[in-house]
C-alpha positions in Angstrom: 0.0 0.0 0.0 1.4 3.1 -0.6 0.0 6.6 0.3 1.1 10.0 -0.9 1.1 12.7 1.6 1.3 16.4 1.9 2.1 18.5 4.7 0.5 21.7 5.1 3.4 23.0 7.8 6.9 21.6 6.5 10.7 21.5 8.2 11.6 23.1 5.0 9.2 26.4 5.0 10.6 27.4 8.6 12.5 30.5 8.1 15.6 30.3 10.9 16.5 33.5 12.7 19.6 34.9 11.9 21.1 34.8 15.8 17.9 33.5 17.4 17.5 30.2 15.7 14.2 28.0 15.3 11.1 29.7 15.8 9.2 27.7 18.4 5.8 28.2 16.7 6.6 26.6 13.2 8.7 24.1 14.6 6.0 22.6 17.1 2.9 22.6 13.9 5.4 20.9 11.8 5.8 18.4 14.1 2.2 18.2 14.9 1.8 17.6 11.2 4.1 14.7 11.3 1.5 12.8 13.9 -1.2 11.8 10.9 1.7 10.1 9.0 2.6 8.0 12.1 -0.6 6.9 12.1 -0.7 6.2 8.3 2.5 4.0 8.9 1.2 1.9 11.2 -1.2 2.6 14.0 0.0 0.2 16.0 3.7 -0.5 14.6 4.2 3.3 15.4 1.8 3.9 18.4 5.1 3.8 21.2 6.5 6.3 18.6 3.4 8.5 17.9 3.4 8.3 21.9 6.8 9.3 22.4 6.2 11.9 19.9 3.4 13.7 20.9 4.5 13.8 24.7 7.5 15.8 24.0 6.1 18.0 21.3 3.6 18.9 24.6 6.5 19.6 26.8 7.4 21.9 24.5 4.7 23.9 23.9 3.7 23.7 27.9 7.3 25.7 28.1 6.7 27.5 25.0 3.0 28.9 26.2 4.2 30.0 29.6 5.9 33.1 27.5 5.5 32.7 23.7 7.8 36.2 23.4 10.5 35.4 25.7 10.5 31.6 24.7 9.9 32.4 20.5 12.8 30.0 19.8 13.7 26.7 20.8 17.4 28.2 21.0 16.1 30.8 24.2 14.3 27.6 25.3 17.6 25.9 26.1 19.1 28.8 27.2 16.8 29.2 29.9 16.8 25.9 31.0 20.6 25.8 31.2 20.2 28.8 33.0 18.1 28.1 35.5 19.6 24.5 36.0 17.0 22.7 35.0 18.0 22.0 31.2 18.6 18.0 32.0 15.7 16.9 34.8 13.2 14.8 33.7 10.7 15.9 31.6 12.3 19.9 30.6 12.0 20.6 27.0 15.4 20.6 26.6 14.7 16.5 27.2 12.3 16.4 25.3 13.6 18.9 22.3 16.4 16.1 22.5 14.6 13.2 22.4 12.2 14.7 19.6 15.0 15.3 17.3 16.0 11.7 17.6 12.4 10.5 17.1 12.3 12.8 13.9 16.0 11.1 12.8 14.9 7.8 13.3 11.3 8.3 11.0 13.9 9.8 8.5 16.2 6.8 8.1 12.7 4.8 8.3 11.1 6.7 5.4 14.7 6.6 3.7 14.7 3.1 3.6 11.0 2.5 2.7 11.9 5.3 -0.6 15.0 3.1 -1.5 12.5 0.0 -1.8 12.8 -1.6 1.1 9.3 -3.5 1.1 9.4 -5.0 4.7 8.7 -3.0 7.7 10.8 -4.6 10.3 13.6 -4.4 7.8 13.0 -0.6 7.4 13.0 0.1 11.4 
C-alpha cells in the first residue's frame, strides 16, 4: 500500500532566525503535522513512537506557552533551561527537544529506507 502525503506546515518552510535560531511556533505545527503520518505508517507498529512523539512535542509547547515572546525560539528555550539549571531533569523541553530530534532522525532513516524499496517493515525500522 502506498500513500502520498502532503504536509500543510513543513521543516523546510521554517524560516531560521539569523542569531535566534528556530522559531518555536513553526517548529511545534510541523511536528504536529508529522503525527497523521505515524498513524498512516502503522497505527500500532508506530503507536510507542506516535506516543513518544506527541509527549514531547507537549513539553514543549507547555514551556513554550508560559511566554510565547521570551520563549519564540527553541534556541532561548535551552538557554533558559541551562540557565536556571534545570535543562537535564526529567521531563524539561530541553529533554524532550532532544529526544524529539531523535524521534524525527529515526522516522527519517525509516522513510529513507521505505523510498530506497525496502518493502518490509521490520527491515525498514
Amino acid at each position: 500500500e502506498s500513500f502520498v502525503l502532503v504536509l500543510d506546515t513543513r521543516f523546510s518552510d521554517i524560516q531560521l532566525r539569523e542569531e535566534e535560531g528556530i522559531p518555536t511556533e513553526e517548529f511545534l505545527e510541523s511536528c504536529y503535522a508529522i503525527v497523521p503520518v505515524l498513524d498512516k505508517l502503522g497505527p500500532t507498529v508506530f503507536a510507542p513512537v506516535k506516543m513518544d512523539f506527541v509527549g514531547n512535542i507537549k513539553k514543549i509547547n507547555q514551556k513554550f506557552i508560559t511566554n510565547k515572546e521570551e520563549f519564540d525560539t527553541l534556541q532561548k528555550i535551552v538557554l533558559h533551561e541551562v540557565n536556571a539549571g534545570v535543562a537535564q531533569v526529567r521531563n524539561s523541553a530541553t529533554e524532550a527537544l532532544l529526544w524529539l530530534k531523535r524521534g524525527l532522525k529515526f522516522l527519517k532513516g525509516f522513510l529513507t529506507e521505505v523510498k530506497n524499496g525496502e518493502k518490509n517493515i521490520q527491515t525498514a525500522l
